[in-house]
C-alpha positions as a Markdown table, in Angstrom:
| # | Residue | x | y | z |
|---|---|---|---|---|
| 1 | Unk | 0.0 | 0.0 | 0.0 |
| 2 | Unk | 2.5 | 2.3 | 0.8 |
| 3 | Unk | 4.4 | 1.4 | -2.3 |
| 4 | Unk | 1.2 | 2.5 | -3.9 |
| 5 | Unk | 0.7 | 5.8 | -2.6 |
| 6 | Unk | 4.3 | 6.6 | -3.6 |
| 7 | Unk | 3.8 | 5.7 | -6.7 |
| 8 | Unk | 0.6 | 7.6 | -7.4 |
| 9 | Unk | 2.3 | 10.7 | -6.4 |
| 10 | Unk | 5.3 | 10.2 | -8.2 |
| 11 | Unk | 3.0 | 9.5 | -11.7 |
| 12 | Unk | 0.6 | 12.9 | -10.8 |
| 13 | Unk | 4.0 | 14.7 | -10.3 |
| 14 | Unk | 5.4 | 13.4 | -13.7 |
| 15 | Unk | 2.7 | 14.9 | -15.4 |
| 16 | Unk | 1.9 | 18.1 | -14.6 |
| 17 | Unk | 3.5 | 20.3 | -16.8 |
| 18 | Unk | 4.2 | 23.1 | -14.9 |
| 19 | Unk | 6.9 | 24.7 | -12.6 |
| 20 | Unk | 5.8 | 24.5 | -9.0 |
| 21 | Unk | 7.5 | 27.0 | -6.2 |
| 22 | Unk | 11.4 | 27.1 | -6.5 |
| 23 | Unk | 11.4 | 25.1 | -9.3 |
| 24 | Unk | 10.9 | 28.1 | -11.3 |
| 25 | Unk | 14.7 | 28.4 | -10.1 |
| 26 | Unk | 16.2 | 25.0 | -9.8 |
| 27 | Unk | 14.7 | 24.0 | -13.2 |
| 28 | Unk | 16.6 | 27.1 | -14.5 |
| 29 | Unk | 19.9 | 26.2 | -13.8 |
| 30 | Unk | 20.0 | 22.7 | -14.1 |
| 31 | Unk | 18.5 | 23.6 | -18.0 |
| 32 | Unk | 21.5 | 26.1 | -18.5 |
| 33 | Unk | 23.9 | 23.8 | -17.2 |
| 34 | Unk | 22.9 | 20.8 | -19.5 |
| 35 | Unk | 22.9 | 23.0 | -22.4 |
| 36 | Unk | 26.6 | 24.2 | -21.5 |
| 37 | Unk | 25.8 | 27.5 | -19.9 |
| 38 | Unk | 27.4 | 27.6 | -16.9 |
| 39 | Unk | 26.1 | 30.8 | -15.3 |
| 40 | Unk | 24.5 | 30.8 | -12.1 |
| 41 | Unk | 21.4 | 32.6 | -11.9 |
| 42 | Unk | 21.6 | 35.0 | -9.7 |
| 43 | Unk | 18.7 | 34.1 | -7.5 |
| 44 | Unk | 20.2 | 30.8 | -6.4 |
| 45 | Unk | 21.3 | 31.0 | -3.3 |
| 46 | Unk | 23.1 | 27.5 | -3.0 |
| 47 | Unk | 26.1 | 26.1 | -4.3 |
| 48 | Unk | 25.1 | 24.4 | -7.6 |
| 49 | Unk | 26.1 | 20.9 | -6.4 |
| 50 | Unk | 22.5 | 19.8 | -7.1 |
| 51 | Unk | 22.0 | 21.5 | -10.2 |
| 52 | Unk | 25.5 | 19.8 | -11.7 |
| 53 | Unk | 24.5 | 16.7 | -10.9 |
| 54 | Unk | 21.1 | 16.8 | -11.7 |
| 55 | Unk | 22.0 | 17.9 | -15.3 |
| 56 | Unk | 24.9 | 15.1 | -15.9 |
| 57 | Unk | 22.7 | 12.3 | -14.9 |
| 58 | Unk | 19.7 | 13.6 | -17.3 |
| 59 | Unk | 22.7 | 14.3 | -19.9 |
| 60 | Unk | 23.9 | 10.5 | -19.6 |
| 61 | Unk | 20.4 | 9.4 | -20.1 |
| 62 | Unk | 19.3 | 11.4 | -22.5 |
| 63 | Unk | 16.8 | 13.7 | -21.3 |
| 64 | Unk | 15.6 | 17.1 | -20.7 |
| 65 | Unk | 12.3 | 17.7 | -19.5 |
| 66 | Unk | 10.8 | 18.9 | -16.2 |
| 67 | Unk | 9.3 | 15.1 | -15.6 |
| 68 | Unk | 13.0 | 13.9 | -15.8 |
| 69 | Unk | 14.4 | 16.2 | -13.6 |
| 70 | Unk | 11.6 | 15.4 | -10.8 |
| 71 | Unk | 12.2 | 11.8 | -11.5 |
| 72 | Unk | 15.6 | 12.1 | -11.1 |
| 73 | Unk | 14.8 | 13.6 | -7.8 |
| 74 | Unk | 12.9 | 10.9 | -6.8 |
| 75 | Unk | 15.7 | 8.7 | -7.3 |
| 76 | Unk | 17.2 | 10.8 | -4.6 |
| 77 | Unk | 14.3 | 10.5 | -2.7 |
| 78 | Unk | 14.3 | 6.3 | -2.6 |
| 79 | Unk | 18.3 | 7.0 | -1.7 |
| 80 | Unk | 17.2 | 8.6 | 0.8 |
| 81 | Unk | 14.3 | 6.5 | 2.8 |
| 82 | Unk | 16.9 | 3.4 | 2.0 |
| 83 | Unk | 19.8 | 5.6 | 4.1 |
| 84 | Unk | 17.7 | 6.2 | 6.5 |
| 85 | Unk | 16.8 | 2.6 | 7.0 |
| 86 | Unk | 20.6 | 1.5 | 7.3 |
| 87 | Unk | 21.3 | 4.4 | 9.9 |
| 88 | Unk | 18.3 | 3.5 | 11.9 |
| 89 | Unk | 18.9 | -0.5 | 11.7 |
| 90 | Unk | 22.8 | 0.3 | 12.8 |
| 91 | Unk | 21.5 | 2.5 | 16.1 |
| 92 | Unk | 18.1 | 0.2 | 17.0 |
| 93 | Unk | 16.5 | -2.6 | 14.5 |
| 94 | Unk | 13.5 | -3.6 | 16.5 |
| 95 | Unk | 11.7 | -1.3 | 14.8 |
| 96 | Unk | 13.5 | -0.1 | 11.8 |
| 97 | Unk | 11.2 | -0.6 | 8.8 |
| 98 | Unk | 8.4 | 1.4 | 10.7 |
| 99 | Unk | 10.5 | 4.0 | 11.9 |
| 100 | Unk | 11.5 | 4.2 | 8.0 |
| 101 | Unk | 8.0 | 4.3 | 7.1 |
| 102 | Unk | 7.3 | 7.3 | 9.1 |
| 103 | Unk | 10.0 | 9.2 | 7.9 |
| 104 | Unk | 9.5 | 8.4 | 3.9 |
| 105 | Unk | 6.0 | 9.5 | 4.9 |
| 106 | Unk | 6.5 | 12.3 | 7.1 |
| 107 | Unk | 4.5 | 15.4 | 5.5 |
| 108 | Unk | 6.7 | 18.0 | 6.0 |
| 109 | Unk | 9.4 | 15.6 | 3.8 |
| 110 | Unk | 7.4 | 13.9 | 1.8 |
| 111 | Unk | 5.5 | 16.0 | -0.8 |
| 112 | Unk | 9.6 | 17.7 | -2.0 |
| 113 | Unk | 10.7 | 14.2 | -3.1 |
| 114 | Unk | 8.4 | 14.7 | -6.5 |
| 115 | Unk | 9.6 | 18.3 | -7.0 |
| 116 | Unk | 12.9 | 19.5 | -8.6 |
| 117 | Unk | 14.3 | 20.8 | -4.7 |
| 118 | Unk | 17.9 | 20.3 | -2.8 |
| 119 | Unk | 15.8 | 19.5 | 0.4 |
| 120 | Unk | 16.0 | 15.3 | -0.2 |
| 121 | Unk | 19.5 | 15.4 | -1.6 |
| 122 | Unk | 20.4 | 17.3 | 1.7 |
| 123 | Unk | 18.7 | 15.5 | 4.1 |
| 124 | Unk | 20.2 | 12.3 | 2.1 |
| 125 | Unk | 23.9 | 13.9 | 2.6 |
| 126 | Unk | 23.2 | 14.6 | 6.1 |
| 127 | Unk | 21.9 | 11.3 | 6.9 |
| 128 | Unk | 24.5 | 9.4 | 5.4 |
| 129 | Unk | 27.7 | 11.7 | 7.4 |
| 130 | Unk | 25.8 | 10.6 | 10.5 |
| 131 | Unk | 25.7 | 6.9 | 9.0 |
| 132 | Unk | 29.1 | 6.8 | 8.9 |
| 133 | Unk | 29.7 | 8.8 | 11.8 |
| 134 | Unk | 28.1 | 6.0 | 13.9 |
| 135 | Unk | 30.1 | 4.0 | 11.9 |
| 136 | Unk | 33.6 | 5.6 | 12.7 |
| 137 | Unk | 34.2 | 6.0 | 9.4 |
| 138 | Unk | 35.2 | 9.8 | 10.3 |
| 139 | Unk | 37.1 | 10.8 | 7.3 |
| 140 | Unk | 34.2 | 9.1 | 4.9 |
| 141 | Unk | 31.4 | 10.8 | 7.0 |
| 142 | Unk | 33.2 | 14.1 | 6.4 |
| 143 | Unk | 33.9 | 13.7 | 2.5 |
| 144 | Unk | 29.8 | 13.2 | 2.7 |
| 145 | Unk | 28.8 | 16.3 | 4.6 |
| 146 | Unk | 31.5 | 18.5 | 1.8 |
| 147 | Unk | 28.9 | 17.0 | -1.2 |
| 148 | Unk | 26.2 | 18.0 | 1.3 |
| 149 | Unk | 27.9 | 21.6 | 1.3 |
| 150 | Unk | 27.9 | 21.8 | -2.3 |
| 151 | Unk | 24.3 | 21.0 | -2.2 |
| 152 | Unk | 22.9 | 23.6 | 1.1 |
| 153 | Unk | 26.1 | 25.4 | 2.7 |
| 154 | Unk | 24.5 | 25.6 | 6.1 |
| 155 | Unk | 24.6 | 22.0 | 6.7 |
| 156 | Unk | 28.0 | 22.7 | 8.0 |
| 157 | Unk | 26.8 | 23.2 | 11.3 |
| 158 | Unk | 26.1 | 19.4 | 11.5 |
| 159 | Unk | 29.9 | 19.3 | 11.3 |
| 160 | Unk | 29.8 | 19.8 | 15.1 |
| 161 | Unk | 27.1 | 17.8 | 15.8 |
| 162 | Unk | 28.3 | 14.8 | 13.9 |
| 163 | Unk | 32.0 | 15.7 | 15.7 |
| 164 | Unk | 30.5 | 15.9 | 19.5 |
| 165 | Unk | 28.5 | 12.6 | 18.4 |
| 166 | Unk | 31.6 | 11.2 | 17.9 |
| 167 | Unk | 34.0 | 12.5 | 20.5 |
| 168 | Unk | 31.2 | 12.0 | 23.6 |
| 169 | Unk | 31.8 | 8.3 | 24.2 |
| 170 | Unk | 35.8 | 9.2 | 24.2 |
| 171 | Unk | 34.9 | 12.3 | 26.6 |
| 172 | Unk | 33.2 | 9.7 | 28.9 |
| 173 | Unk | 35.7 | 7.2 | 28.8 |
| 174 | Unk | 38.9 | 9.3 | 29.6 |
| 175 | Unk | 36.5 | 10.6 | 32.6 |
| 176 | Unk | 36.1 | 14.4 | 30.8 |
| 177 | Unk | 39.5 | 14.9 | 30.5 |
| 178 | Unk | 40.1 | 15.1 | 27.1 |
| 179 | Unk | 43.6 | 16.0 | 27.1 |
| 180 | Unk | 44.2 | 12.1 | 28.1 |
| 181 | Unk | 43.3 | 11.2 | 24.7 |
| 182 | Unk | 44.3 | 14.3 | 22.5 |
| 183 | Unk | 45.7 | 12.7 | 19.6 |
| 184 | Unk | 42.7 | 10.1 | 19.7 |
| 185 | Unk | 40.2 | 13.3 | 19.6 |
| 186 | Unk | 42.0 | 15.0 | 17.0 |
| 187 | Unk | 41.7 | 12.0 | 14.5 |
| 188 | Unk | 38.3 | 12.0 | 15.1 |
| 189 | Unk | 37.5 | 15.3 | 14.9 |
| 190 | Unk | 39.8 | 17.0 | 12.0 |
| 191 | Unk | 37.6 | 15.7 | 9.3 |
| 192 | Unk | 34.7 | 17.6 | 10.7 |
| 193 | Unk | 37.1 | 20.4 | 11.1 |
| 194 | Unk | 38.4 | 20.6 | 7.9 |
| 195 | Unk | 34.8 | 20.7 | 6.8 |
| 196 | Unk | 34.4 | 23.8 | 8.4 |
| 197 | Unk | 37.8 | 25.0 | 7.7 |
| 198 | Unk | 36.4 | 24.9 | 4.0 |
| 199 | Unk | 33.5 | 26.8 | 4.7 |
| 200 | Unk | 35.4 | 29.4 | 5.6 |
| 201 | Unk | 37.9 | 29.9 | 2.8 |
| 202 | Unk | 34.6 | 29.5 | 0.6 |
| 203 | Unk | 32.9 | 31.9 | 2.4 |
| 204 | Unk | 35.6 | 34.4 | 2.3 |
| 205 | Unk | 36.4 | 34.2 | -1.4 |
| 206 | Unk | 32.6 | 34.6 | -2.4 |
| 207 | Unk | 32.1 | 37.3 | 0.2 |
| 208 | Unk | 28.6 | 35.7 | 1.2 |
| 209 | Unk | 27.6 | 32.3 | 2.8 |
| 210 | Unk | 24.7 | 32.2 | -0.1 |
| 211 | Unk | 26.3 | 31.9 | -3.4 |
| 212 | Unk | 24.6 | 34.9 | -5.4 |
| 213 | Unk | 25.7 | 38.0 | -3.1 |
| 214 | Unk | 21.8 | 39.6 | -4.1 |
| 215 | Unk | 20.2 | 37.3 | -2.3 |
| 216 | Unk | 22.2 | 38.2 | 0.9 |
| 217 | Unk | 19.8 | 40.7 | 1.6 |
| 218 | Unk | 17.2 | 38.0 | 2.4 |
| 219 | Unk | 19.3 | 35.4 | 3.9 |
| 220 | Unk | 22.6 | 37.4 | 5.8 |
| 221 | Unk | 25.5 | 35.9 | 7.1 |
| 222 | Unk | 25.9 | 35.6 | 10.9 |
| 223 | Unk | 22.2 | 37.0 | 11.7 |
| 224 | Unk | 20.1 | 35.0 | 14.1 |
| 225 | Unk | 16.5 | 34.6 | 14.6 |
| 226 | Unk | 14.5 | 32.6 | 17.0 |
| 227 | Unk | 11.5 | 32.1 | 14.2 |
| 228 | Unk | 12.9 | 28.6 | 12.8 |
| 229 | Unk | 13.2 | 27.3 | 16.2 |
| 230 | Unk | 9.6 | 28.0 | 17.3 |
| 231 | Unk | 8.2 | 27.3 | 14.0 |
| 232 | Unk | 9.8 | 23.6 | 14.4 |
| 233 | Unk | 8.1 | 23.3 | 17.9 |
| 234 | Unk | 4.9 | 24.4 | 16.8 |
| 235 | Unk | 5.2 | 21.6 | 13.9 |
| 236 | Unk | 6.1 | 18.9 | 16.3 |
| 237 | Unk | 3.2 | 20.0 | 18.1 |
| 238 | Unk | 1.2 | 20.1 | 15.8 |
| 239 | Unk | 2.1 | 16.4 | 13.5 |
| 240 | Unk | 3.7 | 15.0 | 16.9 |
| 241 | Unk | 1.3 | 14.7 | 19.4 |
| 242 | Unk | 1.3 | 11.2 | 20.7 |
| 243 | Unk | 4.8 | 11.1 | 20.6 |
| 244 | Unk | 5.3 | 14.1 | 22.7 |
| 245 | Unk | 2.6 | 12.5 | 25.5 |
| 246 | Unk | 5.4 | 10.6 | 26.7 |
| 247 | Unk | 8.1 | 13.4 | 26.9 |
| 248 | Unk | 5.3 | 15.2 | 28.5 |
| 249 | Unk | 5.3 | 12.6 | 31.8 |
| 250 | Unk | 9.1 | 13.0 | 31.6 |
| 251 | Unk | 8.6 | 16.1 | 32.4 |
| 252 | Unk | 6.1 | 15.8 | 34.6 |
| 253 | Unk | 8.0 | 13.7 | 36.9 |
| 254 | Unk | 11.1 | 15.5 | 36.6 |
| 255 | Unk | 9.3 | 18.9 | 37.2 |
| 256 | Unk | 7.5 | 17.3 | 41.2 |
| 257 | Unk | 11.4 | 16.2 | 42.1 |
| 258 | Unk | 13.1 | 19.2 | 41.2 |
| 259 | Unk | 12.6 | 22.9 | 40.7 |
| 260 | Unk | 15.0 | 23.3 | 37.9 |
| 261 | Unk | 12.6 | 21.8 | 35.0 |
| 262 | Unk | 10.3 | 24.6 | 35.4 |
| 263 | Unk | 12.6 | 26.9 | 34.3 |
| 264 | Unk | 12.7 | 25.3 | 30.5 |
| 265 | Unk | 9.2 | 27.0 | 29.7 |
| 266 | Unk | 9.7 | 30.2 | 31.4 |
| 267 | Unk | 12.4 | 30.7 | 29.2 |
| 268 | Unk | 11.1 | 29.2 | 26.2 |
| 269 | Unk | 8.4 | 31.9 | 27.2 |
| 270 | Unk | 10.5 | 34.9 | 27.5 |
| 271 | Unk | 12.5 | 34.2 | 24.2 |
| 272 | Unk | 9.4 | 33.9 | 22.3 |
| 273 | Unk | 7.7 | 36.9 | 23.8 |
| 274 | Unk | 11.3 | 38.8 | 23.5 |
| 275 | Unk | 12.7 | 37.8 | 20.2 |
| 276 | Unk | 9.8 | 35.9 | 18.0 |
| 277 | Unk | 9.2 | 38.0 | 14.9 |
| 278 | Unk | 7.7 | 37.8 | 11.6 |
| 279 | Unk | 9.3 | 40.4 | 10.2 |
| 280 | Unk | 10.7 | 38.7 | 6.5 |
| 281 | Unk | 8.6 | 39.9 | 3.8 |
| 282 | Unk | 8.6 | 36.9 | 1.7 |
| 283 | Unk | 6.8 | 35.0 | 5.2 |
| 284 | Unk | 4.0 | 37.4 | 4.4 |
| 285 | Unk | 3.8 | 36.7 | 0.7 |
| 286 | Unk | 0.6 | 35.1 | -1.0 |
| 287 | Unk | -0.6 | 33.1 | 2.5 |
| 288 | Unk | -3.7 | 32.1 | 0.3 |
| 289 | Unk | -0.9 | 29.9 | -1.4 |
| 290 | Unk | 1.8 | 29.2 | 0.6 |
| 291 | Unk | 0.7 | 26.9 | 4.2 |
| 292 | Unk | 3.6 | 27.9 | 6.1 |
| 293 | Unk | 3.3 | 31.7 | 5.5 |
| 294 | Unk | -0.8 | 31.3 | 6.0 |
| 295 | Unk | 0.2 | 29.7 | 9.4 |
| 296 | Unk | 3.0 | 33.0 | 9.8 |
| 297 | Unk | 0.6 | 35.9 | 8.9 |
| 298 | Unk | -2.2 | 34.5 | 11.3 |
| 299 | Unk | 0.5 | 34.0 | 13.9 |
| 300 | Unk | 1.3 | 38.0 | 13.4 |
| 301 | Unk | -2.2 | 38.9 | 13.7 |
| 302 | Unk | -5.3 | 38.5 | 16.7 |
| 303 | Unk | -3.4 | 38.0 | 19.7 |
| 304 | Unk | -4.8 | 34.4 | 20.2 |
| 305 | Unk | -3.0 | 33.2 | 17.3 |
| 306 | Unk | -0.1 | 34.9 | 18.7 |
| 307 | Unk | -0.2 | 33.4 | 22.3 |
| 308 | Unk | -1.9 | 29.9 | 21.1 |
| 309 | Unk | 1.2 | 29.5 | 19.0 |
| 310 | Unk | 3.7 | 30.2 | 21.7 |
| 311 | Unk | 2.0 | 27.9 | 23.8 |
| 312 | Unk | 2.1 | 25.0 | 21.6 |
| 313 | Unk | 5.5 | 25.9 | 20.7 |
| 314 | Unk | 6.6 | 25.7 | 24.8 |
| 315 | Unk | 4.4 | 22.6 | 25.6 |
| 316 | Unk | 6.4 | 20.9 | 22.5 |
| 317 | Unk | 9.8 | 22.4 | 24.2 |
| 318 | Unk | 8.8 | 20.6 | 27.2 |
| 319 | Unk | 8.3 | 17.5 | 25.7 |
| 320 | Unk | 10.8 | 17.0 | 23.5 |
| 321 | Unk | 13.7 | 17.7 | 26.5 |
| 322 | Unk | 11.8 | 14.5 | 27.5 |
| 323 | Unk | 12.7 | 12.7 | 23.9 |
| 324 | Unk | 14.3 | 9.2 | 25.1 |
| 325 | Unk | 17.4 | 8.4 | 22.4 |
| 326 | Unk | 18.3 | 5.1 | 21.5 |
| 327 | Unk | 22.2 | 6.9 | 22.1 |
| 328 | Unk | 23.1 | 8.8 | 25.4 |
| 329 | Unk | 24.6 | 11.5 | 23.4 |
| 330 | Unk | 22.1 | 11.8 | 20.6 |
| 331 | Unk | 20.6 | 14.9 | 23.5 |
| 332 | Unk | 23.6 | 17.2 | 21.5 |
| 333 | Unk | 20.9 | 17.4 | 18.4 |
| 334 | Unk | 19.4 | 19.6 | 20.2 |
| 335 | Unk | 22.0 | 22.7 | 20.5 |
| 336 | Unk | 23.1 | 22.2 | 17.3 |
| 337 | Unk | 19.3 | 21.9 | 15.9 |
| 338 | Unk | 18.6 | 25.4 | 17.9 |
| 339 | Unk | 22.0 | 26.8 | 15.7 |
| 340 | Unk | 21.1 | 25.5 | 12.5 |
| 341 | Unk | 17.7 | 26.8 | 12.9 |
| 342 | Unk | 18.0 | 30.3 | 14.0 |
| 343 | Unk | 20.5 | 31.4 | 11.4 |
| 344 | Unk | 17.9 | 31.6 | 9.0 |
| 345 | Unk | 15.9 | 34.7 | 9.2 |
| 346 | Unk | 13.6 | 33.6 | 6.5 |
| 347 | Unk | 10.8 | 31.0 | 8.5 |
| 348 | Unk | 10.4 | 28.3 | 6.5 |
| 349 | Unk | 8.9 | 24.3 | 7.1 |
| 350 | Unk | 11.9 | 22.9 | 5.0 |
| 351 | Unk | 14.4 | 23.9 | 7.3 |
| 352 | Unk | 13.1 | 22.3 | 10.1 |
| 353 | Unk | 14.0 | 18.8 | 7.6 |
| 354 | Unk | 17.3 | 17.8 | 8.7 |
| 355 | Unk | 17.1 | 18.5 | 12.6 |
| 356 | Unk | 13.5 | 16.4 | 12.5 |
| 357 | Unk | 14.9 | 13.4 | 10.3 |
| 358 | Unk | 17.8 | 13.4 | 12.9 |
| 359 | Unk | 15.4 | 13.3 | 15.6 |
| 360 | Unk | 13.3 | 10.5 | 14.1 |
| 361 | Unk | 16.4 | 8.4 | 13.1 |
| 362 | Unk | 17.8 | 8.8 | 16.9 |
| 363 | Unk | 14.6 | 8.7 | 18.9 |
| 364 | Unk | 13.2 | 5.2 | 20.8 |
| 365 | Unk | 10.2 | 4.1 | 19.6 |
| 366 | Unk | 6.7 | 4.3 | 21.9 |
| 367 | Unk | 4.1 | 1.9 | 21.9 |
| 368 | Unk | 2.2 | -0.1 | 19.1 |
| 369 | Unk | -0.6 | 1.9 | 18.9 |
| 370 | Unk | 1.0 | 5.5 | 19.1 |
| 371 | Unk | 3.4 | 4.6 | 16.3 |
| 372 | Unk | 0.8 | 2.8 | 14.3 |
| 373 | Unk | -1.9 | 5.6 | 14.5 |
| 374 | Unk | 1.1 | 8.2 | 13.7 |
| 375 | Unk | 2.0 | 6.7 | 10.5 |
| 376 | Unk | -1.2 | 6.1 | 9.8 |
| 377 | Unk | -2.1 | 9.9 | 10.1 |
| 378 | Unk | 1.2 | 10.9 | 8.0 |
| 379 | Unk | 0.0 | 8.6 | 5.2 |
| 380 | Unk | -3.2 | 10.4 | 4.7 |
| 381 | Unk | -1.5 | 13.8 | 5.5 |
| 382 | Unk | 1.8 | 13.7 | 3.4 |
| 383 | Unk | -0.2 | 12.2 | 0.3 |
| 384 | Unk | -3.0 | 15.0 | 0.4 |
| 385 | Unk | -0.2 | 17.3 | 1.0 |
| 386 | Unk | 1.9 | 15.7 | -1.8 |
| 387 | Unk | -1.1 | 16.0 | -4.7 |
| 388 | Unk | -2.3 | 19.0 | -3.7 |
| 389 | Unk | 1.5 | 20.3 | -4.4 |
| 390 | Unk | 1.7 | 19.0 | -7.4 |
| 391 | Unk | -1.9 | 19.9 | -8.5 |
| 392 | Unk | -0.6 | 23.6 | -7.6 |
| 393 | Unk | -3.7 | 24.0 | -5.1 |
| 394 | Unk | -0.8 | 25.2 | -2.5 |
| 395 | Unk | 2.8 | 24.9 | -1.1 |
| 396 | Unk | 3.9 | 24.5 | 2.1 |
């Protein structure tokens, strides 16, 4: 059945002629380049990593049309669920093939693997670094997350979180004294650095961490935001609600012991009454079309919205610091998650991708029944989601 559904999207996506969202962009470039024109546009804001590859496996086959560039996606997109699968088999098999159910299905994901976007290649990249992370296949795991540079530069913040994965059962063992093991840490941790290191030198000779300097003024370097963050508690809140039960009596226990767990929402509280804005302009662009901006504009209007919002996002916040990992240092997602999120000023449901596939791939399963009623839900939700996209009712 789930084959089934897949499929179906996959065959309304191949036939709809036109150019849906940031297409309009992606399909652009990965034309120019299969022709030999090897100009960026400049309203692409990544490094053409995608596009390149994109346009030499339609070139070796043959092809250029919009249907083969989404169904080259796609491919990208099985690539994807299947790395998935090995990571979560390699951390916890019992329930592997659902947990990898619920991620090829989740609805935020699920609807990009038919459209020409980065998103799945990224998330694919990601997944993969952390693969071989796990692995200690450190050098490997850092060649990965350079592609996945080349495909979304700001996935070199999981540089650090794929190095502290690493290093923490070192840290433990030499009793946090890290300077018993230094030359053990530092061959562990230089292929994330030099990652990073690379970053830099790019991000120095092009001037701006987004590759086409105009489109700076939407996505500056080095500027923080708290939307990102609450916009993926508010999501988890929202598609996450059974799962979050149990964090919830985590919390709840935690909180009658100790006074220091109250703290979390106060200042989950203060931040977003101090420092949550809507204040992009393209998050108040056409919310008639686009979900997440709909969602953003309502959010920035009648001050229930506004406080009903917050309070979904904190009760998530809550419940998530409850999240029980199948790895004791799988918590360090969170930090890093918080980082990757808020350095993006422009609020958008595809950022919150990479952090949320982390979380499923590293989280312990609940019961039967929550599990099986969550899929079930995604399955309904990602494929309305996924048609409607493609039908170009909305976007998310």
């Amino acid at each position: 059945m789930l084959a089934l559904a897949w499929a179906l999207a996959a065959l309304r996506a191949i036939r709809e002629p036109m150019l849906i969202g940031d297409e309009l962009v992606h399909a652009a470039q990965i034309h120019d380049f299969l022709h030999g024109h090897f100009r960026v546009l400049p309203t692409l804001t990544n490094i053409p990593g995608y596009h390149l590859l994109v346009a030499g496996l339609l070139a070796l086959a043959g092809h250029d049309t919009l249907a083969a560039m989404r169904v080259v996606n796609m491919g990208f997109d099985l690539a994807c669920i299947g790395m998935f699968y090995l990571l979560r088999r390699g951390v916890d098999r019992r329930h592997a093939a659902r947990a990898t159910a619920q991620f090829a299905f989740f609805p935020l994901l699920y609807p990009y693997g038919f459209l020409v976007y980065t998103d799945i290649l990224s998330v694919a990249l990601v997944l993969a670094a952390l693969w071989a992370t796990r692995g200690g296949r450190h050098v490997l795991s850092g060649g990965i997350l350079l592609l996945a540079l080349l495909v979304r530069q700001n996935d070199v913040v999981w540089a650090g979180f794929l190095a502290s994965f690493a290093l923490w059962p070192l840290l433990q063992e030499t009793d946090w004294r890290p300077w018993r093991a230094g030359y053990r840490m530092l061959a562990i941790a230089w292929p994330y650095l030099a990652v990073v290191v690379l970053l830099v030198v790019y991000w120095a000779w092009n001037g701006t961490i987004v590759f086409s300097k105009p489109e700076a003024l939407i996505h500056p370097d080095m500027s923080f935001h708290w939307g990102n963050p609450f916009f993926l508690l508010f999501v988890a809140g929202v598609l996450m609600p059974l799962q979050l039960i149990g964090g919830l009596r985590w919390f709840g226990r935690e909180a009658c012991r100790r006074y220091w767990p109250w703290l979390l929402p106060v200042i989950v509280l203060l931040v977003y009454v101090t420092g949550f804005k809507v204040d992009n302009f393209f998050n108040h662009v056409s919310p008639d079309y686009f979900i997440h901006n709909a969602v953003l504009v309502a959010v920035d209007g009648p001050r229930w919205a506004w406080l009903g919002f917050g309070l979904v996002a904190t009760v998530a916040a809550c419940a998530l610091a409850g999240t029980r990992f199948v790895l004791p240092q799988a918590w360090v997602l969170f930090p890093f998650a918080a980082f990757y999120l808020s350095a993006s000023w422009l609020i958008d449901g595809r950022y919150t991708l990479i952090p949320l596939a982390l979380w499923l791939a590293l989280r312990r399963q609940d019961g039967n029944v929550v599990e099986r009623t969550t899929l079930a839900g995604w399955i309904v939700l990602a494929q309305y989601l996924a048609l409607g996209m493609s039908a170009r009712h909305f976007m998310l």
